[in-house]
C-alpha positions as CSV (number, residue, x, y, z in Angstrom):
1,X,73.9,141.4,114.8
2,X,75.7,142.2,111.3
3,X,79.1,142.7,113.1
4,X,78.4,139.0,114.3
5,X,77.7,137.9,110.9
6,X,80.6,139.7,109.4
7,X,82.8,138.0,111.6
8,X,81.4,134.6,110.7
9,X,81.7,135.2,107.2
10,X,85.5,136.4,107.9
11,X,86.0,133.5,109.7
12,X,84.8,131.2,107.3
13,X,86.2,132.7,104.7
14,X,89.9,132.3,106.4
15,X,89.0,128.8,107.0
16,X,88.4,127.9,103.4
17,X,91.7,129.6,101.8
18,X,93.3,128.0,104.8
19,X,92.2,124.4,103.8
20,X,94.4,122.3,101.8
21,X,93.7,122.1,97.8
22,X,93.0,118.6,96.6
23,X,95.0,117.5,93.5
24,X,94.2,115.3,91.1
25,X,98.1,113.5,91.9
26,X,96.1,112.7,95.5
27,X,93.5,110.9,94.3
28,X,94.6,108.7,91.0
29,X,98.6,108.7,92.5
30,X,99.8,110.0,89.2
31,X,103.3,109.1,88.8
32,X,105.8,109.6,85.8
33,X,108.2,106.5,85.4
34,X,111.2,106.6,83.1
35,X,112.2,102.8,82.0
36,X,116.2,102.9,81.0
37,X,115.3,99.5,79.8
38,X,112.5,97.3,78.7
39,X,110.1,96.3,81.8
40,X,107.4,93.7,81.5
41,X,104.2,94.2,82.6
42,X,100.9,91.9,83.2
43,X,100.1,92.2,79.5
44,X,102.2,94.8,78.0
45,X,106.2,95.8,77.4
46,X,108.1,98.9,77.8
47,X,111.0,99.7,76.2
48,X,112.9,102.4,77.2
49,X,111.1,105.9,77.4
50,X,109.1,107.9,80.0
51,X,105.0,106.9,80.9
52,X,102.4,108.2,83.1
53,X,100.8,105.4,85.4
54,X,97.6,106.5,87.0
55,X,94.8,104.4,89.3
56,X,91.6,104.5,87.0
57,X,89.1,107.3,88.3
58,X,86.5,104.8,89.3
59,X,84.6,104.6,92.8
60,X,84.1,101.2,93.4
61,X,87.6,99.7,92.7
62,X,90.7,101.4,93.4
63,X,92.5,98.3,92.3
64,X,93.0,99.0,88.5
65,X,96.1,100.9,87.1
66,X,96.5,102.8,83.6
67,X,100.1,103.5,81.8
68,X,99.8,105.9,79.3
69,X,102.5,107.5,77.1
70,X,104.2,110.5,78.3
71,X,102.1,112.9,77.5
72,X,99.2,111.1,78.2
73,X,97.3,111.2,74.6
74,X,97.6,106.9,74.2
75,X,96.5,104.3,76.6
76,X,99.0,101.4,76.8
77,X,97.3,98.9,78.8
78,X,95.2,98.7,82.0
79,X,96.2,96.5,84.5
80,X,94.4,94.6,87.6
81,X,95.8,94.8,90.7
82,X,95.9,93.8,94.3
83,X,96.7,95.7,97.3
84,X,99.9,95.4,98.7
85,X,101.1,96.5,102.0
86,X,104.5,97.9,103.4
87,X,105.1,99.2,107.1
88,X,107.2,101.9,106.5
89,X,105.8,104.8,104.1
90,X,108.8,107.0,102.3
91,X,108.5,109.9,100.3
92,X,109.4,109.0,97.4
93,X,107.3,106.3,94.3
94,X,108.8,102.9,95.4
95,X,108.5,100.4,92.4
96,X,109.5,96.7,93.1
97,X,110.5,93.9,90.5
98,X,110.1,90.1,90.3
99,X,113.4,88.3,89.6
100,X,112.6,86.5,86.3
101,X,114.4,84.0,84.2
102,X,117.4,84.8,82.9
103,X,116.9,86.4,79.6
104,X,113.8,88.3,80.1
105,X,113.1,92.0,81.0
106,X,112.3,92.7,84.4
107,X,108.7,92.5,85.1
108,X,107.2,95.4,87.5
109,X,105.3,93.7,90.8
110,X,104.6,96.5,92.7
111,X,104.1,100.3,92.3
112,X,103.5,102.7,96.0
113,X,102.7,105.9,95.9
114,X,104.9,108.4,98.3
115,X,103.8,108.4,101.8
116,X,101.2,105.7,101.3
117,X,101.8,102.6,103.0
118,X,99.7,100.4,100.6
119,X,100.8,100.1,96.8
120,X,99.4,98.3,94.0
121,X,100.7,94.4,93.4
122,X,100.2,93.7,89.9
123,X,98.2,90.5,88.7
124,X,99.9,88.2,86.1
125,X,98.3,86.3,83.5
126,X,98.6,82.5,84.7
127,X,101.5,81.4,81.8
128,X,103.6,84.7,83.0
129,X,102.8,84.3,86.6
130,X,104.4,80.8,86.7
131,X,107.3,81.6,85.2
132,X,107.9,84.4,87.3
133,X,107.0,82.2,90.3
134,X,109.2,79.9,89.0
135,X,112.0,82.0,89.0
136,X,111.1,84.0,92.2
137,X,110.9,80.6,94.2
138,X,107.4,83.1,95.6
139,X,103.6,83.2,94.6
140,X,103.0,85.8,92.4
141,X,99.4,86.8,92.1
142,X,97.5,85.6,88.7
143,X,94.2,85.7,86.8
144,X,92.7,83.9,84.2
145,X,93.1,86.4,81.7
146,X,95.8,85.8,79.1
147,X,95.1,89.3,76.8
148,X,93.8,92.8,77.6
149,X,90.6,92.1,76.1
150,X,90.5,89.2,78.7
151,X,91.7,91.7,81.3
152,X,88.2,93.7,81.5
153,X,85.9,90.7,82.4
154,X,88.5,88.3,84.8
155,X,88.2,87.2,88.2
């Protein structure tokens, strides 16, 4: 009876240093973007530099993205976002851009983490969104909200 338990135990034991480890990357898609030039965002611009972009930690809506400095210490903005779907997955972040108006920075639509095949498509306030659309002869997704504060409470 205790050589059958032993096993057990041994086997468990195997199975559970066997298992994958879950990182944090996994679950909030951390991803480090360096900007060579300035990028526009749903309500926020970055000039040239590194950032951290994370999904906020948050059960009920996997929808809403963070950029925070490099080192993570300041919160630039916190954007809204839609999913967005692509067929084939790759292995490396994919970040796609709305052709714009001559003039202005590029502004970031879409962000996928490697090997998903959904991303994040960010949602523009409405006076951004039809300019871009404007440009980009496309809808581009849009909210109500015209600030960050706005941001936290829009449809």
């Amino acid at each position: 009876m205790n050589s059958i338990r032993l096993i057990a135990l041994t086997s468990l034991a195997a199975a559970v240093s066997l298992a994958p480890v879950a990182k944090a990357d996994e679950w909030n898609k951390q991803t480090v973007l360096t900007v060579g030039e300035t990028i526009q965002l749903p309500n926020a611009t970055l000039q040239p530099g590194t950032y951290t972009l994370k999904l906020l930690d948050s059960q009920s809506d996997r929808h809403v993205v963070q950029v925070f400095d490099k080192d993570e210490k300041h919160l630039i903005t916190t954007i809204l976002a839609i999913p967005n779907y692509r067929l084939q997955p790759t292995g490396k972040t994919k970040f796609a851009f709305w052709e714009v108006p001559a003039g202005q920075p590029p502004a970031l639509r879409a962000w996928f983490y490697p090997g998903d095949n959904f991303g994040q498509e960010f949602v523009y306030p409405k006076s951004m969104s039809t300019q871009i659309a404007a440009s980009a002869k496309m809808a581009v997704p849009t909210t109500t909200a015209e600030s960050a504060e706005e941001y936290k409470t829009a449809p």
